[in-house]
C-alpha positions in Angstrom: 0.0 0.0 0.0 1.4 3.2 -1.0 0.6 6.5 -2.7 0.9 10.3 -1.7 -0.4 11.4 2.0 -0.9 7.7 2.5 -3.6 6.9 0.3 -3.3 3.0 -0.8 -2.5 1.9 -3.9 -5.0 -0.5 -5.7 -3.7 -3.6 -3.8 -2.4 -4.2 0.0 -1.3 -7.6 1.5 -2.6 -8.2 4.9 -3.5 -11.1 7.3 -1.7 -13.8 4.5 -4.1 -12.2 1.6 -4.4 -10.1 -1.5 -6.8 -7.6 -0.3 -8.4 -5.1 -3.6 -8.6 -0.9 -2.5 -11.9 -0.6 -4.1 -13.0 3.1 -2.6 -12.3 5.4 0.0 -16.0 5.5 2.7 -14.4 8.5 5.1 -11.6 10.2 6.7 -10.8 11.9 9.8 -8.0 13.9 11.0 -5.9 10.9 12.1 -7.8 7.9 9.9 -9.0 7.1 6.4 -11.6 4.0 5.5 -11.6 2.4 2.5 -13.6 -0.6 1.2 -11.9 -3.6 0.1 -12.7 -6.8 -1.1 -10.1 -10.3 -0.9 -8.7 -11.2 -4.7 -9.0 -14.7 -5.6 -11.7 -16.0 -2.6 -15.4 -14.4 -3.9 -16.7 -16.3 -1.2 -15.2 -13.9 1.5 -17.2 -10.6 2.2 -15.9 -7.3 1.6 -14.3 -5.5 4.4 -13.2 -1.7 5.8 -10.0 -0.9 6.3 -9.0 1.4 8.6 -5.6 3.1 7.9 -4.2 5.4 11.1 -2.9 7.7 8.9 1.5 8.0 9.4 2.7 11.9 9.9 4.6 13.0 6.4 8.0 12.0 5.8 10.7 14.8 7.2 7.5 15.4 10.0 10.5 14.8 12.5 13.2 16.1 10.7 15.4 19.1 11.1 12.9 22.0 10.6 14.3 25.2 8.5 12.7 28.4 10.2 9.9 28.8 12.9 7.2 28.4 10.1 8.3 25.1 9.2 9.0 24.3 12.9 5.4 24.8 13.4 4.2 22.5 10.8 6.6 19.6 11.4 5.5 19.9 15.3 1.8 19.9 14.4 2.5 16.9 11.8 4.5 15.1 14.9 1.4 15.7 16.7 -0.7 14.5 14.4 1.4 11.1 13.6 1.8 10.3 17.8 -2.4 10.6 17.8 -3.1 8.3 15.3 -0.9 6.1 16.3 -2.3 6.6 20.2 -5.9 6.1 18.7 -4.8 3.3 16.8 -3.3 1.5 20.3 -6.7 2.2 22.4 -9.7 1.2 19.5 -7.7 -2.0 18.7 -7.4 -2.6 22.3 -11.2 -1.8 23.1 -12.2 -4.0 20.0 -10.0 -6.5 20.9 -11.4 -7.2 24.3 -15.2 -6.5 23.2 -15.5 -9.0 20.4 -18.4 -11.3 19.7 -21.0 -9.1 20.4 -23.6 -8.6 17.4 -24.3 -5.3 18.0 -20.2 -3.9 18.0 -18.7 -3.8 14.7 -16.1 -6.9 14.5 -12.8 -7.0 14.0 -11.3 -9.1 11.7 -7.3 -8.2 11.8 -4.6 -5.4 12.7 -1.7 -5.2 11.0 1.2 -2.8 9.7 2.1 -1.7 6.3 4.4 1.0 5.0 3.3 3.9 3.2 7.2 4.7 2.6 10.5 3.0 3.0 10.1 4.1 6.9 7.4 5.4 7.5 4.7 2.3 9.0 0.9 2.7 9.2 -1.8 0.9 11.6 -4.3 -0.6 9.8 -7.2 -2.2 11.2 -9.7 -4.4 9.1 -12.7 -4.5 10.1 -16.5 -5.9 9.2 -17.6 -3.8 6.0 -21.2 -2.3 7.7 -24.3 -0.2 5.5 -25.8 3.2 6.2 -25.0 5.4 9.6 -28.2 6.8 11.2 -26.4 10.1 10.2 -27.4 9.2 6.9 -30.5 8.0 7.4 -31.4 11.8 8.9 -30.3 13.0 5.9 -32.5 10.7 3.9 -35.5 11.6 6.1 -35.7 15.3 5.2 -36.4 16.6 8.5 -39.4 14.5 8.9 -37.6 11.9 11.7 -37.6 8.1 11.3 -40.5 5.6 12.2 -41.1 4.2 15.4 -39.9 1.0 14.4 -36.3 2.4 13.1 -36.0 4.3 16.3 -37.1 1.5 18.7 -34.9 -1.0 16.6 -31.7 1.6 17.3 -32.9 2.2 20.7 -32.7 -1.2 21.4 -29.6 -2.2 19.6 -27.3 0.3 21.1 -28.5 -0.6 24.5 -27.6 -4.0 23.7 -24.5 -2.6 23.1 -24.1 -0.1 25.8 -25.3 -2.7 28.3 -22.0 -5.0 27.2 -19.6 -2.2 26.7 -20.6 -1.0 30.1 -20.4 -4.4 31.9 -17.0 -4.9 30.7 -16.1 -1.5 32.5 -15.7 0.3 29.1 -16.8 4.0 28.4 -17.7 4.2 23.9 -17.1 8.0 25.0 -18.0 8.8 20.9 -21.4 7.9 20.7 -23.3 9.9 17.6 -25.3 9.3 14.3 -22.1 8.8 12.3 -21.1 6.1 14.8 -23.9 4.0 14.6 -24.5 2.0 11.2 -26.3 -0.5 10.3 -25.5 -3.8 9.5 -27.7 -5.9 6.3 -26.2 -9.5 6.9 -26.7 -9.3 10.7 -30.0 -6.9 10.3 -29.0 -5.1 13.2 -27.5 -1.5 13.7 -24.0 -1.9 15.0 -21.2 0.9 16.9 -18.2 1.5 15.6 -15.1 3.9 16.3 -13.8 3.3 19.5 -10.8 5.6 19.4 -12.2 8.0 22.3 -13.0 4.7 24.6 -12.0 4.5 27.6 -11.9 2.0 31.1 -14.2 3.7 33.5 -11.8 5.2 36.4 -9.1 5.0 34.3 -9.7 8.0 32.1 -7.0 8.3 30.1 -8.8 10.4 27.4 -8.8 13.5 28.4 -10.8 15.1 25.4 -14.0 13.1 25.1 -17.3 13.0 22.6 -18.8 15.4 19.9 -19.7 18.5 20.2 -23.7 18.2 20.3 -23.7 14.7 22.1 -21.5 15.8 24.7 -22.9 15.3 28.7 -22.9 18.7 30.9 -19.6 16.6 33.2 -17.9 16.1 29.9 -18.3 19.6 28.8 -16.6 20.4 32.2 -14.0 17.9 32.0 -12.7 19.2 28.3 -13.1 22.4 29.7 -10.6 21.5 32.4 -8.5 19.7 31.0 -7.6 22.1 28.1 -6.8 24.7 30.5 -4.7 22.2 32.2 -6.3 22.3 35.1 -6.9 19.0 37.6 -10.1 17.4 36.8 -13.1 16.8 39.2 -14.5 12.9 39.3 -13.8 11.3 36.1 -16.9 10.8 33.7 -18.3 7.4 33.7 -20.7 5.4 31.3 -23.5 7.7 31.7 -22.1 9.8 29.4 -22.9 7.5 26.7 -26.6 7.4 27.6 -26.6 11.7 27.2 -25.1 11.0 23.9 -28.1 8.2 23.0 -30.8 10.6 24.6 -29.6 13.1 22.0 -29.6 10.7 19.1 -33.2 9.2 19.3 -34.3 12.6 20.4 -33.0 13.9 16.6 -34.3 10.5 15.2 -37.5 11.7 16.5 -37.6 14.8 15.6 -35.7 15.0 12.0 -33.7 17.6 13.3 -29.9 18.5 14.2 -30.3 19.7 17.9 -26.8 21.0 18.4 -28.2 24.2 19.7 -30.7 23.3 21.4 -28.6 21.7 23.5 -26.8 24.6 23.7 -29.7 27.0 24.6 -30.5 28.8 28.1 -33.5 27.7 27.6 -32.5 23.4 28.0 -30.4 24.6 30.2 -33.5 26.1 32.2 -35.7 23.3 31.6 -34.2 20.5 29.5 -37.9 18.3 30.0 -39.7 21.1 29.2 -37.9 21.8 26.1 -38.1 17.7 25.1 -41.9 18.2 25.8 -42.2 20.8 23.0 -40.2 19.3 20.4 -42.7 16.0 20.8 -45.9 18.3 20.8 -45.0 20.0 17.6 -44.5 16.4 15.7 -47.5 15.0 14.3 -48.7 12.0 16.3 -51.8 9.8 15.5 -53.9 8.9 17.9 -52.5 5.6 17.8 -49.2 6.3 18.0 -49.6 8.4 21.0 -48.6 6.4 23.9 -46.0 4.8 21.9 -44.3 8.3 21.6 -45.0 9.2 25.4 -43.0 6.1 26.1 -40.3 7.1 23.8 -40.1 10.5 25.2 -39.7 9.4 28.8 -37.2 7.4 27.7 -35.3 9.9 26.4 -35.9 12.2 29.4 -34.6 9.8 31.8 -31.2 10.0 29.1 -30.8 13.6 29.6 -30.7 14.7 33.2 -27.7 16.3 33.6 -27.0 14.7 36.9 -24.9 11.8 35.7 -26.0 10.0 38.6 -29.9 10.1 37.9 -29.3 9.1 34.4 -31.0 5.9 33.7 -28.3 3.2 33.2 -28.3 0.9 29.8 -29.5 -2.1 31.0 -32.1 -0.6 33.3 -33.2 1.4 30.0 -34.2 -1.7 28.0 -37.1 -2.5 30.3 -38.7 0.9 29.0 -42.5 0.3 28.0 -41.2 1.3 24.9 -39.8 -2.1 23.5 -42.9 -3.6 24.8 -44.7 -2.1 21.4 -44.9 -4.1 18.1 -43.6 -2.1 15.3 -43.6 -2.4 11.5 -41.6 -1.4 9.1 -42.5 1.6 7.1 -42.1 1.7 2.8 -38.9 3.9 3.2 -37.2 1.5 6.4 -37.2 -1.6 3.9 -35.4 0.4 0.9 -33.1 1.9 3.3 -31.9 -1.0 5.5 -30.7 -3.7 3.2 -30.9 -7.2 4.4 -30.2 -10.8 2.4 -34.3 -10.9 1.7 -35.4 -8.9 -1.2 -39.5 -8.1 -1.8 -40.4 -7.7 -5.2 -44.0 -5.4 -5.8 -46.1 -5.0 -9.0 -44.9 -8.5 -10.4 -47.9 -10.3 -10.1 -51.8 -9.7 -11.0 -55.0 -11.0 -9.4 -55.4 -12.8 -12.8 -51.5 -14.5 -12.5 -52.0 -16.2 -8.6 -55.4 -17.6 -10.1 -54.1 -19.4 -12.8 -51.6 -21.9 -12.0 -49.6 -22.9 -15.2 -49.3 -18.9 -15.4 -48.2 -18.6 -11.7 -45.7 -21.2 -12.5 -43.9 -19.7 -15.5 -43.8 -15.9 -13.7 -42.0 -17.7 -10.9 -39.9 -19.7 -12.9 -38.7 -16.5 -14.9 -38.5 -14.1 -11.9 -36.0 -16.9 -10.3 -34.2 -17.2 -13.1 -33.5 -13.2 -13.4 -32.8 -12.8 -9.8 -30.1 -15.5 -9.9 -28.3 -13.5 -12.4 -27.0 -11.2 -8.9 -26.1 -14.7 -6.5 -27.6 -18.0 -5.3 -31.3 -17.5 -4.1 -31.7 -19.4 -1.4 -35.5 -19.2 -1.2 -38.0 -18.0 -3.2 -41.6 -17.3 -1.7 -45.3 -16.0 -3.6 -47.8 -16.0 -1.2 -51.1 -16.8 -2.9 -52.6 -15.9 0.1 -53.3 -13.1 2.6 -50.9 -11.7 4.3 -48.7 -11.1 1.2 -50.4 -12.1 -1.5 -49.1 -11.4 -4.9 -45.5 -10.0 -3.4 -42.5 -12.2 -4.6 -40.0 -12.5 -1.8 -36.6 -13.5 -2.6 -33.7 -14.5 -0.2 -30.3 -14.4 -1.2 -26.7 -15.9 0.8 -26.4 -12.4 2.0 -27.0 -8.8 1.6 -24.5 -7.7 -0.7 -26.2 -9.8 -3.7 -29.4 -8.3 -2.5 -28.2 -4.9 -2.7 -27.0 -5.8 -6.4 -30.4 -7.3 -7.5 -32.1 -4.3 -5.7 -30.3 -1.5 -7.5 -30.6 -3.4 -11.0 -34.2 -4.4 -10.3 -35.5 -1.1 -9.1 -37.8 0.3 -12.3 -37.1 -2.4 -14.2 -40.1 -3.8 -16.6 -40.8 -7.2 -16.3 -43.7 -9.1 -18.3 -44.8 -5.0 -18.8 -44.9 -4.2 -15.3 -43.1 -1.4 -13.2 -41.1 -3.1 -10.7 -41.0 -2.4 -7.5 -37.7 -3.5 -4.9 -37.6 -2.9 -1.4 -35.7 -5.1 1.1 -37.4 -7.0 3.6 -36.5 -8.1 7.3 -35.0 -11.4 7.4 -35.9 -12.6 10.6 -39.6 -11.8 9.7 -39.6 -13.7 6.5 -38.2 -16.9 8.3 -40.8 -16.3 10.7 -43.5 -16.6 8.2 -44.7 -12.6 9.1 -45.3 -11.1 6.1 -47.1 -7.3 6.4 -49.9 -6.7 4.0 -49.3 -3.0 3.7 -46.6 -0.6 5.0 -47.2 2.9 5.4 
């Protein structure tokens, strides 16, 4: 791996393979991600690697004037945090591994970018969208109940063993939390800023906007070099989450209201407002009252009357049934396609036509990987859909994108995914709002 500033060639050996550079995802101040896939074993899933990026060659060297002083300090600087956030998220991942709702990680490993100049890599489970994305994608109108409640829950889960294990996440915002199609769950990531609770060794801690009023104060501290108070402990991950599902909810970035005198005043009371000016159906009003106590019992500012993780899943909240609304299942990918518009009233009464439609749509939709099962419901719930369930989501995502608008037998087609762990069950919802 090698190129200018870092940036990988098209090919980088690691972990006794030929790993393909295929695209660059993101990049930080001290990180890039890119996606790659392994050469010569299709069979293996496509992975993110993580490069901690190295300072520039001469970062170190003899600087000529104060100007250039300046800059190779600053680079130094830069090089001995990567390489510090490198050590403490392959340490955190390394201890934390197993659980479904924590990205996984598959290998670390060192390449150089120039004759002597290493970089940390990481590789790591390739994962879908963030929820940061999936704000975008809502246009201010915040997700459904059941994309917040399936979130909610998730990064409890997560919390809950992060927490147990003594570990702080210490980063916890929408660009964190992504979700993942093969496990159909959402999953965290980027555990650079983690930390051992009482063991603090972070002194700079989460994002502006998610940050909890004792982190606030410990930053604050701590850049004016001043001795700390009591070290911030887990509950500054729920703040972070309060925030999160409370801009899930509401569509909106809530940066300054965070930031207002008037949460500051009366943080419930300003909570109380943003759920009375959303639209809520009759029926989904209790639902949302639950969802709001929730979230107020995320946001005190007394750490210690913040609700913890695992006392925060028993919330009446995730004792609601959900569905799925027509914009979660063509945002969240998953290995189980739906297929809409295929079939007529005429086609599921007529058997010898039934059979030939499903003959030729499984026939087209292994063109994009082995279909594992195939399902027309004839009847109720269902009927007339054409479900289709691939070895995993990536070939989904392919028939999904090449399927979208597509005519078939002179119809429109219509793709959305569909949750797996429904379709095995046999719960298939007649309509989706």
């Amino acid at each position: 791996m090698a190129g200018s500033g870092g940036c990988p060639s098209s090919f980088v050996e690691a972990l006794g393979r030929l790993w393909q550079v295929q695209s660059r995802l993101g990049s930080g101040s001290s990180a890039a991600v890119y996606r790659v896939r392994c050469c010569g074993e299709p069979g293996l899933p496509p992975g993110a690697l993580k490069q901690f990026l190295p300072p520039p060659p001469g970062a170190n060297g003899g600087a000529n004037g104060g100007a250039n002083a300046a800059a190779a300090a600053a680079a130094a600087a830069a090089g001995a945090a990567a390489e510090y956030g490198f050590r403490k998220e392959r340490a955190a991942l390394q201890r934390l591994q197993g659980h479904r709702n924590i990205v996984t990680l598959y290998g670390v490993f060192t390449i150089q970018t120039s004759p002597s100049v290493p970089s940390r890599c990481l590789l790591l489970e390739l994962l879908d969208i963030s929820v940061s994305e999936l704000l975008l994608y809502s246009n201010h109108q915040g997700c459904s109940m059941w994309m917040i409640q399936h979130c909610a829950r998730d990064v409890l889960e997560a919390l809950t063993f992060l927490h147990r294990q003594g570990y702080v996440h210490a980063d916890l915002k929408p660009r964190n939390i992504l979700w993942s199609a093969d496990g159909e769950c959402f999953k965290l990531i980027d555990f650079g800023l983690s930390f051992r609770e009482g063991n603090q060794d972070v002194k700079y801690i989460q994002t502006d906007g998610y940050r909890a009023p004792e982190a606030e104060l410990q930053n604050c501290l701590a850049q004016a070099g001043l001795p700390g108070g009591a070290e911030c402990t887990a509950a500054v991950d729920l703040w972070s989450l309060g925030v999160v599902l409370l801009e899930m909810f509401s569509g909106m970035k809530l940066k300054n209201a965070v930031h207002s005198q008037e949460w500051k005043a009366n943080s419930s009371a300003v909570i109380d407002h943003i759920f009375a000016n959303k639209a809520v159906v009759n029926a989904a009003a209790i639902p949302a009252y639950h969802l709001r106590d929730l979230i107020k019992s995320m946001l005190h500012d007394d750490p210690a009357r913040r609700i913890p993780a695992r006392a925060a899943l028993c919330s009446p909240f995730f004792s609601i049934p959900f569905a799925p609304h027509i914009e979660d299942l063509v945002l969240l990918p998953t290995p189980v396609l739906r297929l809409l518009n295929l079939l007529e009233e005429e086609d599921l009464e007529n058997e010898e036509e039934y059979e030939d439609i499903v003959e030729d749509v499984r026939e087209e939709c292994q063109k994009y990987g082995p279909v594992v099962s195939l399902l027309v419901p004839k009847e109720s719930p269902g009927r007339g859909q054409v479900f289709v369930e691939y070895e995993n989501a990536g070939d989904s995502k392919a028939a999904q994108k090449l399927l979208t608008g597509r005519i078939f037998d002179g119809k429109f087609v219509v793709a959305t995914f569909y949750p797996l762990s429904a379709y095995r069950r046999g719960y298939l919802y007649q309509t989706l709002l």
